[in-house]
C-alpha positions in Angstrom: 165.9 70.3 150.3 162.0 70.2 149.6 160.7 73.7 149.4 157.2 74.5 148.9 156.1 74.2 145.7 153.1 73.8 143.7 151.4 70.5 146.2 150.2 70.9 149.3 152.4 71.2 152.2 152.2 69.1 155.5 154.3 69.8 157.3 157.2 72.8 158.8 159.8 72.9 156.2 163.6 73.1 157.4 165.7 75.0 155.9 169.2 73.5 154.9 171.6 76.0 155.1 174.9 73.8 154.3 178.0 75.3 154.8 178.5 79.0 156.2 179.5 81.3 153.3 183.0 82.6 153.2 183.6 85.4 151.7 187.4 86.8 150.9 188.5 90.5 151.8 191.3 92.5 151.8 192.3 91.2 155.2 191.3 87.5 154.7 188.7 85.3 154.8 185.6 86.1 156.8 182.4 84.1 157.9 179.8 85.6 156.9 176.5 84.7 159.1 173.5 84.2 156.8 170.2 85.8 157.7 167.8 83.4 159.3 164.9 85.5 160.8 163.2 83.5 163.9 159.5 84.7 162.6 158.2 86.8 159.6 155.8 89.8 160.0 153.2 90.4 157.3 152.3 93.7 156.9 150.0 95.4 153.5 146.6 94.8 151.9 144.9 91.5 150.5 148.1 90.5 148.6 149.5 88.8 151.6 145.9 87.8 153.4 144.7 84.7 154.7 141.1 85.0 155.9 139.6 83.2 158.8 138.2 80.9 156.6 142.0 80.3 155.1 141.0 81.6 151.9 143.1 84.1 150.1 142.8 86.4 147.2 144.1 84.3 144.4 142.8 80.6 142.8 142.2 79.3 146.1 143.4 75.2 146.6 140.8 72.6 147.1 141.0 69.1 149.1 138.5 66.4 148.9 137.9 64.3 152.2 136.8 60.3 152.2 133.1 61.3 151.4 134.1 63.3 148.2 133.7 66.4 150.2 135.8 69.5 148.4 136.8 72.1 151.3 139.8 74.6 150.5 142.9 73.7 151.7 145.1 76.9 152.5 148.2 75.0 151.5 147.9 74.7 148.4 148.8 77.3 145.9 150.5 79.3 148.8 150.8 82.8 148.9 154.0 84.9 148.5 154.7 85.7 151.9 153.8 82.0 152.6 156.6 80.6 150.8 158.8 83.6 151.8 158.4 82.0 155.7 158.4 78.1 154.4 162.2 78.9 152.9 163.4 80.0 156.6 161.6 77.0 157.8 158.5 79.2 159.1 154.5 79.0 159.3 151.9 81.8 159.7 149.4 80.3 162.3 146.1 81.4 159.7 147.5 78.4 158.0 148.6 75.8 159.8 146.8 72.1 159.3 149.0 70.4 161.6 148.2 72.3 164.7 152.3 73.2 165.2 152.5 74.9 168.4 154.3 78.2 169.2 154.3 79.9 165.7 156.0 83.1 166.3 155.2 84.6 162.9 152.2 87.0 162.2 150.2 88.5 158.9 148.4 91.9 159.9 147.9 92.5 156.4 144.1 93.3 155.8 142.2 93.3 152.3 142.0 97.1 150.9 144.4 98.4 152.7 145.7 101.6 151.3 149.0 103.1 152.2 147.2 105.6 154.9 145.8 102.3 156.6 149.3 101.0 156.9 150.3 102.9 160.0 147.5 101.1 162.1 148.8 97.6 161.0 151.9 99.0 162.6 150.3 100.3 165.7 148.6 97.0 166.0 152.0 95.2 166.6 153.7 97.3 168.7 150.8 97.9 171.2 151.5 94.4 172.1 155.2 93.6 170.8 158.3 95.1 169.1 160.5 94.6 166.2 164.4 93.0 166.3 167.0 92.4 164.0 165.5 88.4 164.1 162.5 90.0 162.4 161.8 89.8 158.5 159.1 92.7 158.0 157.2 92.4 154.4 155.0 95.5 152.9 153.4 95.1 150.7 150.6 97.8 149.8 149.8 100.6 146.9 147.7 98.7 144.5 144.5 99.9 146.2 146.2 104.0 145.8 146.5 103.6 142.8 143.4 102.1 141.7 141.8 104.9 143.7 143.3 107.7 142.3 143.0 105.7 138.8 139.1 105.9 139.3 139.2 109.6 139.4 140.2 110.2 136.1 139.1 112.1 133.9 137.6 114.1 136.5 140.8 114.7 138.4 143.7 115.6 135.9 146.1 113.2 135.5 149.6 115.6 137.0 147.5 115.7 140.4 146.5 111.9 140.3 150.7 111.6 139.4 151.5 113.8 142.6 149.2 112.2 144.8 150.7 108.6 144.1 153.2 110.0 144.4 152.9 111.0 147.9 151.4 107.7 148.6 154.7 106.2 148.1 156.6 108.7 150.2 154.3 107.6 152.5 154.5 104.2 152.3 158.5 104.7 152.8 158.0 106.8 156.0 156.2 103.1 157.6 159.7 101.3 155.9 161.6 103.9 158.0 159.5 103.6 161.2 160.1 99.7 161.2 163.5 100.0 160.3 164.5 102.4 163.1 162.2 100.5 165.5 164.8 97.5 164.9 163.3 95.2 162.2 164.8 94.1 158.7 162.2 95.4 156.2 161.2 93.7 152.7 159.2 96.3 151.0 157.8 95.6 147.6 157.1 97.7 144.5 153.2 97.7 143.6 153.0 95.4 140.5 152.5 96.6 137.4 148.6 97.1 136.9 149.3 98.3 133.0 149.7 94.4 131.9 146.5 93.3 134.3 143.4 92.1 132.3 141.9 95.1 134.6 144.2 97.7 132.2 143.4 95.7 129.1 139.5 96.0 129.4 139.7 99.7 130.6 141.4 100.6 126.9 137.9 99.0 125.3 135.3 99.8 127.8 135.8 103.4 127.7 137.2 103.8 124.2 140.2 105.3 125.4 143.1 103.1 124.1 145.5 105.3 126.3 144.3 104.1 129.8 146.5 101.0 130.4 149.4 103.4 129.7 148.2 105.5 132.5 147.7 102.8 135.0 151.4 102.1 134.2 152.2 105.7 134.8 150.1 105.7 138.2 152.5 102.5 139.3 155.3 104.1 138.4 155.3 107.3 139.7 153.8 105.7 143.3 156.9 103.3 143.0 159.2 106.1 142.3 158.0 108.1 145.1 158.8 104.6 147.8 162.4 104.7 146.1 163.4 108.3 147.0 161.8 107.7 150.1 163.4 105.0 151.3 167.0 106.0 149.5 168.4 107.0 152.8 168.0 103.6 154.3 170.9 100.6 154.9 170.8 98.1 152.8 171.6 96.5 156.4 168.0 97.1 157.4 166.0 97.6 154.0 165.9 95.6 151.0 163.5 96.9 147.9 161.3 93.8 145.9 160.6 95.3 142.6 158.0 93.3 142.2 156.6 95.8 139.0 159.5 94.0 137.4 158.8 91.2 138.0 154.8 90.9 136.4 156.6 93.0 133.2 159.0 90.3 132.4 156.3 87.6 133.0 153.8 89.1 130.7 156.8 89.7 128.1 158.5 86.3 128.4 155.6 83.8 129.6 157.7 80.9 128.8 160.0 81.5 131.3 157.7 81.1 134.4 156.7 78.2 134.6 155.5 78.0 130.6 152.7 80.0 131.4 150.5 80.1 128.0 147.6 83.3 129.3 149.5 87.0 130.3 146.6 89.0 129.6 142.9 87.2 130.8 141.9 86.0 134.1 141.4 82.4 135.3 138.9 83.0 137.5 135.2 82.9 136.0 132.9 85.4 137.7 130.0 83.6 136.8 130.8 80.8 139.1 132.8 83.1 141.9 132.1 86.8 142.0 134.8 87.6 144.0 138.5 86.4 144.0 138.9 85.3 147.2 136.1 83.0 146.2 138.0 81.4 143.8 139.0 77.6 143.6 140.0 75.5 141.1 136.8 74.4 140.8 135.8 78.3 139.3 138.3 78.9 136.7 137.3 79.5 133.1 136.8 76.6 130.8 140.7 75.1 130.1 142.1 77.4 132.4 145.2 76.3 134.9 145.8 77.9 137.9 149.9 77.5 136.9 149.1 78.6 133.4 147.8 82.0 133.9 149.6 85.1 135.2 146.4 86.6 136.7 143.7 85.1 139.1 141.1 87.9 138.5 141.6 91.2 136.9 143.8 93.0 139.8 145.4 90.0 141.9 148.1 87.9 141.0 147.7 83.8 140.4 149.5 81.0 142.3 152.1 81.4 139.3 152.6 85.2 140.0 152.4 84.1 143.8 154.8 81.4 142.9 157.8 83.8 141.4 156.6 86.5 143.5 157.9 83.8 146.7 161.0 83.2 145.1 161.6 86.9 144.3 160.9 87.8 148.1 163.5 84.6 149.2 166.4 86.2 146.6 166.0 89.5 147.7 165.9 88.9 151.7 168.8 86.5 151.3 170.8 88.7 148.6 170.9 91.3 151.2 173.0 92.3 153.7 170.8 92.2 156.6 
């Protein structure tokens, strides 16, 4: 089975399933249908974004054609939600180079989105569409709360920034619930853990408070914690919970283990050269700097690596549960 990994990727992947799992009960053996969604819906902020021009907000992938021109490839160095779909054997039509017809699978995820934009994502899909139990619904969203309600400090105190997270994620869980009762299978995703970002670490020395990292960490956790009570009513048959803060804390901890990554704490993209990340290639990265190598494309967005794990997180998670 070829999944899509670090290359470029030509083609629709299938997805080998081999032999149906069996599972033994009290009563017997059962056969136990695994989940294979017919299309996956992309729902959040620029985490999960593919622009027009298929560029994304990571170290964007380059080609080079026979005249030595360099154009980015959207293929390469695939998002999470992108290799989420190639593992059911699935393409999102923003990036498809071979011109596969009839892709059913859609991203409505839009760069700054904040929860309270979220709901309009969700309009947008039903005012033409619906959700079914053959749908796999990502979230993704939160980063750009907190980050708000981070820039607010000192001026706001810190127990109403907490609260209003706080909310945020409550809020975010009421979207997980809409979906869910409107008939899809939701993966929703913690907001990654902004207290290890290069953002956090430049924020302790620029303002000479050695205490805010800590409190982006505190702003992600109480957001996240607010999306778990919210959503603690819900099936496990209809919502599974990515805790993606998790994941970037055990990446920046153990490097080694992901992919022998050897930066945690700087980005890989070089402003000089590209001012913003979703103008990132691999032709703008800091001098010695690997796409692969690094945890963090900019200061605030994840790197293929993080987009890498982040993939194969999503694929446990939606498999692993009982949809």
């Amino acid at each position: 089975m070829k999944l899509l990994v670090n290359g470029p990727r030509r083609a629709v992947l299938v997805l080998l399933l081999g032999s149906a799992a069996l599972l033994a009960s009290c009563g017997g053996g059962t056969q136990v249908e695994p989940f294979q969604p017919t299309r996956v819906l992309a729902f959040g902020d620029e985490n999960s974004v593919i622009t027009a021009q298929g560029r994304k907000y990571t170290v964007n992938g380059l080609k080079t054609d026979a005249n030595g021109v360099k154009t980015v490839d959207c293929d390469i160095n695939a998002l999470w939600v992108q290799r989420l779909a190639s593992g059911f054997g699935l393409l999102f039509p923003d990036c498809n180079p071979n011109a596969v017809a009839d892709l059913r699978s859609r991203i409505y995820a839009q760069a700054g989105t904040k929860v309270a934009d979220l709901a309009a994502q969700v309009d947008q899909h039903l005012a033409t569409d619906t959700f079914s139990g053959k749908d796999l619904v990502t979230l993704l969203t939160g980063q750009n709360d907190v980050l708000d309600q981070y820039a607010q400090y000192p001026g706001v105190p810190k127990a109403q920034l907490l609260s209003n997270v706080y909310e945020a994620g409550l809020a975010l869980a009421r979207q997980v619930s809409r979906i869910a009762d409107a008939g899809g299978k939701v993966l929703v995703s913690t907001v990654p853990d902004l207290a290890y970002s290069p953002f956090a670490i430049a924020e302790n020395t620029d303002t000479g408070d050695s205490t805010r990292g800590a409190l982006l960490g505190e702003l992600v956790a109480k957001f996240n914690e607010g999306l778990r009570v919210g959503i603690a009513k819900e099936s496990g048959e209809e919502v599974a919970i990515m805790l993606t803060d998790e994941l970037v804390q055990a990446m920046a901890k153990f490097p080694v283990s992901y992919g022998a990554m050897t930066n945690v704490i700087a980005a890989v993209c070089d402003k000089a050269l590209a001012a913003t990340v979703d103008l990132c290639t691999t032709d703008t990265l800091v001098i010695g700097g690997e796409a692969l190598k690094y945890l963090w494309a900019d200061d605030r967005h994840l790197s293929p690596n993080g987009h890498l794990y982040l993939g194969n997180l999503a694929a446990t998670r939606s498999r692993a549960n009982p949809f």
